[in-house]
C-alpha positions as CSV (number, residue, x, y, z in Angstrom):
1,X,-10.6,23.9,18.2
2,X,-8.2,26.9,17.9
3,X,-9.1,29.5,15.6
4,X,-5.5,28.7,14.0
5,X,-6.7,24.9,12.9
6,X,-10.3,26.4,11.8
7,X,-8.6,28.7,9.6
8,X,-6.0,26.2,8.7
9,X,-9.3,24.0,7.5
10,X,-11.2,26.5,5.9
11,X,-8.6,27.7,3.7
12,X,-8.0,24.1,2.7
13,X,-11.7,23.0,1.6
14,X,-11.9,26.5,-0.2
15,X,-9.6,25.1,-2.3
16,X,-6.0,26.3,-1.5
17,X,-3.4,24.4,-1.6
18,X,-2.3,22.8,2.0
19,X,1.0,24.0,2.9
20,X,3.6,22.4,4.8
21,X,3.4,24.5,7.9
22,X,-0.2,24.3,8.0
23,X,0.0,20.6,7.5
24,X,2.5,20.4,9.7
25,X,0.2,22.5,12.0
26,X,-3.0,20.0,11.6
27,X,-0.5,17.1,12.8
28,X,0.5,18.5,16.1
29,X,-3.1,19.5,16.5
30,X,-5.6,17.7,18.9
31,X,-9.0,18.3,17.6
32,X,-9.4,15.2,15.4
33,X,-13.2,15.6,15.1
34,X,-12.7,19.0,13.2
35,X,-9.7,17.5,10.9
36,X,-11.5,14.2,10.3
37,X,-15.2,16.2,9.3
38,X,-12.6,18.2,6.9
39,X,-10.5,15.5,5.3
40,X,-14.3,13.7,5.0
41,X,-15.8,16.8,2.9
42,X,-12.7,16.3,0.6
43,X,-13.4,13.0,0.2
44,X,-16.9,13.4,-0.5
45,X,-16.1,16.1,-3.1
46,X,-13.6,14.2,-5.1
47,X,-16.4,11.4,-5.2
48,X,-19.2,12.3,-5.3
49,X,-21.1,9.1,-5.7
50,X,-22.6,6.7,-3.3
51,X,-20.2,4.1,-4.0
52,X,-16.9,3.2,-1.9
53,X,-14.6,0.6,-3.3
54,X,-12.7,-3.0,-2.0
55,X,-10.4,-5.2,-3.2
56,X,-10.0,-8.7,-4.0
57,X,-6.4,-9.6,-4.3
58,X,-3.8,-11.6,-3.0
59,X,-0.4,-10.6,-1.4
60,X,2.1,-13.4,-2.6
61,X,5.7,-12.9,-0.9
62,X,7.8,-15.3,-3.2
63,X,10.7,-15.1,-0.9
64,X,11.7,-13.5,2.7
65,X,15.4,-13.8,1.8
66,X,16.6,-10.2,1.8
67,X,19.9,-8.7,1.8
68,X,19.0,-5.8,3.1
69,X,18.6,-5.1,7.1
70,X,15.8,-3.3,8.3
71,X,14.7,-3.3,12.1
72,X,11.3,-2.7,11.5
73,X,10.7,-5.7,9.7
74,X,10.2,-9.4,11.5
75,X,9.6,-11.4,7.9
76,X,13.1,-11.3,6.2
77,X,15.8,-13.7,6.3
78,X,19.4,-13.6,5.7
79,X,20.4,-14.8,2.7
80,X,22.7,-17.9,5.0
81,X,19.8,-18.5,7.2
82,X,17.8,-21.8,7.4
83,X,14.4,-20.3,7.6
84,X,14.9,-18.2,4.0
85,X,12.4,-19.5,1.3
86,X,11.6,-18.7,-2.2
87,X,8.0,-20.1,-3.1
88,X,8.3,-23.1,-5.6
89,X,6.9,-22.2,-9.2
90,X,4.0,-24.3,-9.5
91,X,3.0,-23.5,-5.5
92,X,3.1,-19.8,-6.5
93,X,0.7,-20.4,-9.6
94,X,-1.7,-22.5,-7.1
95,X,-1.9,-19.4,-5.0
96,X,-2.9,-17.4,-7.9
97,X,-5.2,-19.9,-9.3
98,X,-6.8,-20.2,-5.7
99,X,-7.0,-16.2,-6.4
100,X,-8.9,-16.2,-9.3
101,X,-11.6,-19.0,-7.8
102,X,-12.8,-16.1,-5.1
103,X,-13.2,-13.7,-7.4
104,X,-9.9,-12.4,-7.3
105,X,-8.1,-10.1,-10.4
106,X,-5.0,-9.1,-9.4
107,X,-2.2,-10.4,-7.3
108,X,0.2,-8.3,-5.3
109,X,3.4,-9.7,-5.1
110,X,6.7,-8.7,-3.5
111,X,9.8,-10.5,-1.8
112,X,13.1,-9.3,-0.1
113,X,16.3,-8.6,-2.1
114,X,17.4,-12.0,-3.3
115,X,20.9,-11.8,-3.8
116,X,21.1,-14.5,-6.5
117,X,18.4,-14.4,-8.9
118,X,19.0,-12.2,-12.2
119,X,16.2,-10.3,-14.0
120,X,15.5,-13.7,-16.4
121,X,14.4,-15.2,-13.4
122,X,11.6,-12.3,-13.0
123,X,10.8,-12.4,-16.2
124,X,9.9,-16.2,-16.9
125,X,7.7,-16.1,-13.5
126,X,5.8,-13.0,-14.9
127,X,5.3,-15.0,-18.0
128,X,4.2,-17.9,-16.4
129,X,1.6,-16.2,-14.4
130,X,0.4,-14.4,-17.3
131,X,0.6,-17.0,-19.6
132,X,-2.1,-19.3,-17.5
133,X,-3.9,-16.4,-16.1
134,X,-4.0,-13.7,-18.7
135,X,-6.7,-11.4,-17.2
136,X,-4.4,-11.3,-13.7
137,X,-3.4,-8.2,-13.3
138,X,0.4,-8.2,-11.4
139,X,0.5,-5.2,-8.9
140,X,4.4,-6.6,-8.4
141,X,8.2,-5.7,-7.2
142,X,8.3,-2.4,-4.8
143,X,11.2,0.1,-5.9
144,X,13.7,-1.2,-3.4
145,X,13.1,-4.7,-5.1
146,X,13.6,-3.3,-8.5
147,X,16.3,-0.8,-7.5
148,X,18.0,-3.8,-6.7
149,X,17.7,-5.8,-9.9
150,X,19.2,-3.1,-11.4
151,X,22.1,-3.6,-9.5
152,X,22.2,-7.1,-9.2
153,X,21.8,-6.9,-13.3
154,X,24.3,-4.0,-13.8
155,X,21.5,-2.7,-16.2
156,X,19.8,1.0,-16.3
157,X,16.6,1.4,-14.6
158,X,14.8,2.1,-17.7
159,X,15.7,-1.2,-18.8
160,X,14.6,-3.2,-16.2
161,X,11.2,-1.5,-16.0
162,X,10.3,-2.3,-19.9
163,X,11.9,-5.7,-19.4
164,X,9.2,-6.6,-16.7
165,X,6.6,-4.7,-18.2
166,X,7.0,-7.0,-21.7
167,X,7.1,-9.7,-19.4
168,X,3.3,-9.1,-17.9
169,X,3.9,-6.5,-14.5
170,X,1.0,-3.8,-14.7
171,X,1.8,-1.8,-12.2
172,X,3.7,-0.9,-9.2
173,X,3.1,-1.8,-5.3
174,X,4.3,1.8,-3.0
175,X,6.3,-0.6,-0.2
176,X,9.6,0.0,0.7
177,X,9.0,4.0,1.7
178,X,8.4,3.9,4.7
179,X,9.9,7.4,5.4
180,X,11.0,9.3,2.4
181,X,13.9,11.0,4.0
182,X,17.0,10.0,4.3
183,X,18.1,10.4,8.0
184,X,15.0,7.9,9.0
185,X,15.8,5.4,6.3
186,X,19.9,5.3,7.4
187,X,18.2,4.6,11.2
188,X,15.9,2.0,10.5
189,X,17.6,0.4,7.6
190,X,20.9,-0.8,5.8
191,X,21.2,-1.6,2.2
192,X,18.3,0.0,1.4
193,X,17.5,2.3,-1.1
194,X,17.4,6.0,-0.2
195,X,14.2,8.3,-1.0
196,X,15.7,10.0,-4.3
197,X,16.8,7.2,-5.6
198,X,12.8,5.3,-4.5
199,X,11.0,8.5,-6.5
200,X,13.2,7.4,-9.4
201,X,11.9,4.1,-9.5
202,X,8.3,5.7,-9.7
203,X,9.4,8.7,-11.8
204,X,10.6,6.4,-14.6
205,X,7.9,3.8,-14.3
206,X,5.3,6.8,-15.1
207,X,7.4,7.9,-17.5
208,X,6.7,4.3,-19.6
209,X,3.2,5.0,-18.5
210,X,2.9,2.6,-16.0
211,X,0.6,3.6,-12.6
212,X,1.7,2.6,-9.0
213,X,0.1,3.3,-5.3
214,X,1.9,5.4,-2.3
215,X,2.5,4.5,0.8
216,X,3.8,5.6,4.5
217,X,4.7,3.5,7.6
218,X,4.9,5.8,10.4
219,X,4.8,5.7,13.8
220,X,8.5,5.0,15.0
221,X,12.1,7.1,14.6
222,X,10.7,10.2,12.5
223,X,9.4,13.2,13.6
224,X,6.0,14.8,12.4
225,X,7.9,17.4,10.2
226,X,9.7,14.2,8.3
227,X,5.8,12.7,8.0
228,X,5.2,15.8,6.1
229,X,8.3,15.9,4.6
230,X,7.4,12.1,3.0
231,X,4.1,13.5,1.6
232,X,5.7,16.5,0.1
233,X,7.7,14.2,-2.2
234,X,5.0,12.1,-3.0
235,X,2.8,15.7,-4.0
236,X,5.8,16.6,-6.2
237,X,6.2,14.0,-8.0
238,X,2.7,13.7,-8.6
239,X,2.5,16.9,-9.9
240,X,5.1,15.8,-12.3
241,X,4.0,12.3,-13.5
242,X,0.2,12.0,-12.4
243,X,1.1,8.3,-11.8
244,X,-0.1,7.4,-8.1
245,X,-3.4,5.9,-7.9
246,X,-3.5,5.9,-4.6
247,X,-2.0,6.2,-1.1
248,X,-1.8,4.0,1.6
249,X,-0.4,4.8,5.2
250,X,-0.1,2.7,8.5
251,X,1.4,2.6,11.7
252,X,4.7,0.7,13.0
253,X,4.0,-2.6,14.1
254,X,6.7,-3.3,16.8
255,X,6.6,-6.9,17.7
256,X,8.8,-9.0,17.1
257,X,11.4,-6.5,15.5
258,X,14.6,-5.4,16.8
259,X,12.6,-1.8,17.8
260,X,10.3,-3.5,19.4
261,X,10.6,-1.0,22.7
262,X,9.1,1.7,20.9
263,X,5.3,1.8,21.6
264,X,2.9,1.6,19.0
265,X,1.1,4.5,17.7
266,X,-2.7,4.1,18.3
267,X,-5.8,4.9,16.8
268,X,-6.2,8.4,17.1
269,X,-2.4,9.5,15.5
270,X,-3.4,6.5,12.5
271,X,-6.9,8.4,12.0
272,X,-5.1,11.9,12.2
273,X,-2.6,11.6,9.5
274,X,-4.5,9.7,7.0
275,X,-6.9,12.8,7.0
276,X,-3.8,15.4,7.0
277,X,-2.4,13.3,3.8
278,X,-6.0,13.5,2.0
279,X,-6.2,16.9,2.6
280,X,-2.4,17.5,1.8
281,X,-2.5,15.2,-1.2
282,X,-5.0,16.8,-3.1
283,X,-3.3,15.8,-6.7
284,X,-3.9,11.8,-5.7
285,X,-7.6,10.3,-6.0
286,X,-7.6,8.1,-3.5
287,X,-6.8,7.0,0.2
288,X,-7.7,4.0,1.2
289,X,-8.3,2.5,4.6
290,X,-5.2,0.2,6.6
291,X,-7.8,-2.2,8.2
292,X,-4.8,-4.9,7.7
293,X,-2.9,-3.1,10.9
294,X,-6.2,-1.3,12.4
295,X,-8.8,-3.4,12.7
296,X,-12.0,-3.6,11.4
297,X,-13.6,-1.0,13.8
298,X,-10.9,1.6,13.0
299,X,-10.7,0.4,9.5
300,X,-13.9,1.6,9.1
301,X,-13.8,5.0,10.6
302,X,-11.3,6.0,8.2
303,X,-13.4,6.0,5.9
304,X,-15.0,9.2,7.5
305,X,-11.2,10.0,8.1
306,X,-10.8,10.9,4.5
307,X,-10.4,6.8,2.9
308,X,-12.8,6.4,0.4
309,X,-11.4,2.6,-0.2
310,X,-11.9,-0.2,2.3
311,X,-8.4,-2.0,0.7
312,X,-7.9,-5.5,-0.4
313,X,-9.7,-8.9,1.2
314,X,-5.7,-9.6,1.2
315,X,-6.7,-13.1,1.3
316,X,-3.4,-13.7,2.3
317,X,-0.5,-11.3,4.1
318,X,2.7,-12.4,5.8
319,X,5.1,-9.5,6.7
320,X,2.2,-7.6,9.1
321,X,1.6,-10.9,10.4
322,X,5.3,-11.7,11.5
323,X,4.9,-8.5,12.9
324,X,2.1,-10.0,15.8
325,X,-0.6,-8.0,13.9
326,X,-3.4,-10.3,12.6
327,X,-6.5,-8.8,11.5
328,X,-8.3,-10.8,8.9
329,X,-12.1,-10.0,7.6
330,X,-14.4,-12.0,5.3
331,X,-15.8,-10.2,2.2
332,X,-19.1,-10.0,4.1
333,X,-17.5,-7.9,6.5
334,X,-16.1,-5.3,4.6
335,X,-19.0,-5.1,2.3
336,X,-21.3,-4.5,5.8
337,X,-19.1,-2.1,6.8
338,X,-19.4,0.2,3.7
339,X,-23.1,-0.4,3.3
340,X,-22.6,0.6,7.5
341,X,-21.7,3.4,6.5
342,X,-24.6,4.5,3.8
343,X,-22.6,3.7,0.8
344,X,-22.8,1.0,-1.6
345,X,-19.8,-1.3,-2.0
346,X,-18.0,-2.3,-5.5
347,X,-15.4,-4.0,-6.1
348,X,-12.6,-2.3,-8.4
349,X,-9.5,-3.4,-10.2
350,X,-5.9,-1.5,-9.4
351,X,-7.1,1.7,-11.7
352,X,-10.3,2.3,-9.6
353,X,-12.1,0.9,-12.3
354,X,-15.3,-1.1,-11.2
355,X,-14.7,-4.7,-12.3
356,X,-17.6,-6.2,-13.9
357,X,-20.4,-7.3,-12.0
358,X,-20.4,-11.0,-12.9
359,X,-16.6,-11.0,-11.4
360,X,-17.9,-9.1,-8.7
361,X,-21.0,-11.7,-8.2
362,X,-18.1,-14.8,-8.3
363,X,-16.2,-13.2,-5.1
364,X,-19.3,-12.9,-3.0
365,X,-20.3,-16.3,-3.9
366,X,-16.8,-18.2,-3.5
367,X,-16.8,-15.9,-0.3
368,X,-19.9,-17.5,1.2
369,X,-18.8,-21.1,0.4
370,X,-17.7,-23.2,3.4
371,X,-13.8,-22.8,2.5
372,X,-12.2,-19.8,5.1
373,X,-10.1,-17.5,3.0
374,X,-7.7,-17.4,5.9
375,X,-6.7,-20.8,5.8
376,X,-5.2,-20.8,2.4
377,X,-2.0,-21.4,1.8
């Protein structure tokens, strides 16, 4: 390890705040042991406890049909093609109902930008969900989907957020940012919306005191100065709301998109910059771990990489999955790979809260019954 990374390190766990040169610095480094054992000690120190968290949720995409173009993605369809869906009504509440019977407390659910439906639309299904399941909480509609309503709607953002707030959303899923800076979002994507106006989305929604989760896909067009760029945003406006609960990064899957020639990024970057953004991110609680794209093996590691959250069961997940990636664990599984790890697992709702143990019992019942979670539909 250079003496430059040590320092670098050392100045960071005694408390000063990472910069972006030095963060910068850590990413083009190669001595992951050293960054990993520091990003864990920060972990450690923001909690303290024996207890890492999980998950049990469901990611519900009520339609692929998106207006926007983006070549990382292999899920959405053209508005005019013949593969575009939009889940039926009652088919959607099954899937929540199905939810609830493993234990399940929240859904997350997110679509493409449907160019016909109006913000009634989003309203009613929020009130239908919470109408028959009242203690769902709806972790629903990234910025770029609620960008677009207010578009589609010709209303002000502020608007549209207490709209679907009244209507039953509780908070707000980080997707759509991919990279938060403009030059890698007008390569990758078209009719999109830019970083400003996807940190105004969050701004506001803080604002009405609403919470939301971070996130990063990285690992194709951008360079390691525009990875730190992204997290720099995030800090800001963190330091400005205190909204994020957590953050979330992965890597690029390639197949099956148009930029499919670009090679994956493996384990080693993935492990690197989640422990650069815990250490960079010191004003947001917690990381958790991108087992959906890594794996199980590496999806554990991380949490020694600064994750202190093993993620959802994601009892169901369909844009990764177009995407050729297809990880899928069992409750068991991620519950043995915590207590691996000499922690205890818990189970939490969206604000880190611990759910109540009966709850928690009913998911590792249902998750022991003959039924495979993976098979729902």
């Amino acid at each position: 390890m250079t003496t430059d990374t040590q320092g670098i390190l050392d100045r960071t766990l005694a408390g000063q705040r990472l910069s972006d040169a030095d963060a910068l610095s850590l990413l083009e480094a190669s001595d992951l042991t050293a960054i990993g054992a520091a990003a864990d000690a920060l972990s450690r120190r923001m909690h303290p406890t024996d207890v890492r968290t999980y998950n049990v949720d469901r990611n519900i995409n009520y339609t692929n049909v998106c207006t926007a173009v983006c070549d990382f993605c292999a899920f959405y369809r053209g508005p005019k093609s013949d593969e575009g869906y939009v889940l039926p009504r009652e088919e959607l509440l099954t899937k929540v109902e199905e939810t609830v019977a493993l234990g399940g407390n929240q859904i997350l659910m997110q679509g493409g930008l449907h160019p016909k439906y109006k913000l009634d639309w989003y309203e009613q299904l929020l009130q239908d969900i919470k109408q028959r399941f009242p203690e769902v909480n709806i972790h629903g509609f990234s910025p770029p989907e609620l960008h677009h309503f207010t578009k589609l709607n010709n209303l002000p953002l502020r608007t549209v957020l207490e709209r679907l707030r009244d209507a039953g959303l509780g908070s707000i899923p980080g997707g759509g940012a991919e990279i938060l800076v403009d030059r890698v979002r007008k390569e990758i994507t078209r009719g999109k919306v830019m970083t400003d106006d996807w940190l105004n989305v969050m701004r506001v929604w803080h604002q009405l005191g609403g919470i939301s989760t971070a996130t990063m896909m990285f690992g194709h067009v951008e360079t390691l100065a525009e990875r730190i760029e992204h997290l720099r945003r995030l800090r800001e406006l963190q330091d400005e709301t205190n909204g994020f609960t957590a953050f979330i990064c992965w890597t690029f899957q390639p197949d099956h998109t148009p930029m499919s020639d670009i090679p994956p990024a493996g384990s080693f970057e993935y492990l690197k910059t989640q422990a650069v953004a815990r250490l960079y991110l010191d004003n947001i609680p917690n990381i958790q771990s991108s087992w959906v794209t890594q794996g199980l093996k590496i999806g554990q590691l991380a949490m020694l990489f600064g994750a202190n959250d093993m993620g959802s069961l994601m009892i169901e997940e369909n844009v990764v999955a177009e995407a050729g990636t297809t990880h899928f664990l069992t409750l068991e599984q991620i519950r043995d790979a915590i207590e691996e790890l000499g922690y205890q697992p818990r189970q939490r709702d969206v604000f880190y809260n611990l759910v109540d143990p009966a709850l928690e019992q009913k998911a590792i019942a249902a998750s022991r019954a003959p039924a495979n979670l993976v098979e729902l539909t």
